[in-house]
DRENLUMSE-321337 format. One record per residue (C-alpha): residue number from 1; residue in three letters; x, y, z. Coordinates in Angstrom, 1 decimal, always signed. Example, Ala and Ser with C-alpha at 12.3 -4.5 7.8 and 13.67 -1.06 7.14 Angstrom:
BEGIN
{n 1, res Ala, east +12.3, north -4.5, up +7.8}
{n 2, res Ser, east +13.7, north -1.1, up +7.1}
***
This chain:
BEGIN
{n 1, res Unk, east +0.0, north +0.0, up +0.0}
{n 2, res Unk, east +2.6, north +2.6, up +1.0}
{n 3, res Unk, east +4.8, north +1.3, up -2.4}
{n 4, res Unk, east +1.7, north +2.6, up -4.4}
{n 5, res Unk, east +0.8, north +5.6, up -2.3}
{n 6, res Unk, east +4.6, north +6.7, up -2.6}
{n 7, res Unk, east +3.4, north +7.3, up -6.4}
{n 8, res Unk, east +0.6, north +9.7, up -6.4}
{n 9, res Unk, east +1.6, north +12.6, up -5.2}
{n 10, res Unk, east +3.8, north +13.5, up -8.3}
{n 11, res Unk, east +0.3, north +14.0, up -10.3}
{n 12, res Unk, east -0.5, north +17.1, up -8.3}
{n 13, res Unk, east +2.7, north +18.6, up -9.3}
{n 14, res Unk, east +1.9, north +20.7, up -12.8}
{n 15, res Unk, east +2.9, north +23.8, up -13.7}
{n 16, res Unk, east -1.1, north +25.2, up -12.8}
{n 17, res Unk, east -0.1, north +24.0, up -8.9}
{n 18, res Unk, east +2.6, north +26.6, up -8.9}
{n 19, res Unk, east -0.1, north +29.3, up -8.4}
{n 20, res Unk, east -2.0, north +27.2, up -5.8}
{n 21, res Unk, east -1.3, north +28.4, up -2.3}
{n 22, res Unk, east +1.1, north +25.3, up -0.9}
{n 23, res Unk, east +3.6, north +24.8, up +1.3}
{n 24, res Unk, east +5.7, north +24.1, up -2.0}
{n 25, res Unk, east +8.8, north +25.8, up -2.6}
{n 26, res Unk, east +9.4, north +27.5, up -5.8}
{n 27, res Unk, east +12.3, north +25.2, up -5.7}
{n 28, res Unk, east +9.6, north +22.3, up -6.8}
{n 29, res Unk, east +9.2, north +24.2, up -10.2}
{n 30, res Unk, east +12.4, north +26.0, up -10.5}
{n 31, res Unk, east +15.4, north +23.3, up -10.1}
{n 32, res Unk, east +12.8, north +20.1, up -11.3}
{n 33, res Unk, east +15.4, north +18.1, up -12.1}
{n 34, res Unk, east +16.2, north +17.7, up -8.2}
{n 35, res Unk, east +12.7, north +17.3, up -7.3}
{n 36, res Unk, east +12.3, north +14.8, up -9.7}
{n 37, res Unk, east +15.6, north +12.9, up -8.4}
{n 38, res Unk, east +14.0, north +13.3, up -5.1}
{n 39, res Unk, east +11.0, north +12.3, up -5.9}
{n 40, res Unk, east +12.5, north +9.0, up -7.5}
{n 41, res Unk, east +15.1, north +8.5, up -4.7}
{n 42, res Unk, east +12.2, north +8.2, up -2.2}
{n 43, res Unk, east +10.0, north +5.7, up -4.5}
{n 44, res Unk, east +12.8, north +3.6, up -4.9}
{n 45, res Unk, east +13.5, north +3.5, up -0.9}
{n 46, res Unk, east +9.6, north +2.7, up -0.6}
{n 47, res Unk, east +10.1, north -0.2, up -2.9}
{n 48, res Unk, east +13.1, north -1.6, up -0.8}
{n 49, res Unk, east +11.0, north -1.4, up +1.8}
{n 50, res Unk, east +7.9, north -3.1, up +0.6}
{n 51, res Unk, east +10.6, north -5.9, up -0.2}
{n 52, res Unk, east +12.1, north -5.9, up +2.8}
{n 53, res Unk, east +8.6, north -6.4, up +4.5}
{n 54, res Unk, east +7.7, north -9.1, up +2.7}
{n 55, res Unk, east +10.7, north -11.2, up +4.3}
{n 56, res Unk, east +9.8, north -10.4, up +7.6}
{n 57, res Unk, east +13.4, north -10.3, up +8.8}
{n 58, res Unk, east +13.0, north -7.1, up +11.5}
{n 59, res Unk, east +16.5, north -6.3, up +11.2}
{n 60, res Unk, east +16.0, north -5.7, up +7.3}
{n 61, res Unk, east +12.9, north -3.7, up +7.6}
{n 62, res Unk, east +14.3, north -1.1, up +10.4}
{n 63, res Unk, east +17.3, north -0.5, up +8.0}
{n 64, res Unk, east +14.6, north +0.0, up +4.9}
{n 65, res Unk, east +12.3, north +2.2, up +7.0}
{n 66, res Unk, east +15.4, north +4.1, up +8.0}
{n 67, res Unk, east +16.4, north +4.5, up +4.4}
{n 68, res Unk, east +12.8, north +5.4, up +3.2}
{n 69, res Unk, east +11.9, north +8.0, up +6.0}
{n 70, res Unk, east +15.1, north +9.6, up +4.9}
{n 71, res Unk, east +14.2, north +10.1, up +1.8}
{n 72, res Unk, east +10.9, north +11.8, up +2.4}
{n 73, res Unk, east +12.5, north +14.5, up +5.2}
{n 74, res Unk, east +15.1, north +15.0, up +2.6}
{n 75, res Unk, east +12.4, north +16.0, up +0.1}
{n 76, res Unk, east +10.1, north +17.9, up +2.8}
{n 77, res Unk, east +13.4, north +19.6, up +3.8}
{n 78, res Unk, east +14.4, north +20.8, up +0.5}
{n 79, res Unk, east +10.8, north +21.6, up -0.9}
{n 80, res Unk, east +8.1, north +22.0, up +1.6}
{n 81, res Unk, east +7.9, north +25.0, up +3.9}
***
């Protein structure tokens, strides 16, 4: 569920949104080649975690979950406000 939730958001994202009050950065439509990375960085960590889930080996799913959170404060710390 979270592996397919992590690959909405990025719809909502369109050069219209930019004039939508948001706690968007401008950074989100002015460097988009780092947003995107981020974006992909953080769907990719989701997806390492979904598989680490499925094996049900806890010490493999902290280090995902570590690994995936990071990548979404990374992303809220660079372009949310």
């Amino acid at each position: 569920l979270v592996e397919t939730l992590s690959k909405l958001p990025w719809a909502g994202f369109t050069a219209d949104s930019e004039k939508v009050k948001s706690k968007a950065k401008s950074e989100i439509w002015t460097d988009q080649p780092k947003f995107k990375q981020a974006s992909e960085t953080m769907m990719a960590e989701v997806a390492k975690l979904n598989a680490a889930a499925k094996t049900g080996n806890l010490d493999q799913i902290k280090a995902a979950f570590g690994n995936a959170a990071g990548s979404c404060k990374a992303c809220h710390d660079a372009f949310r406000e």
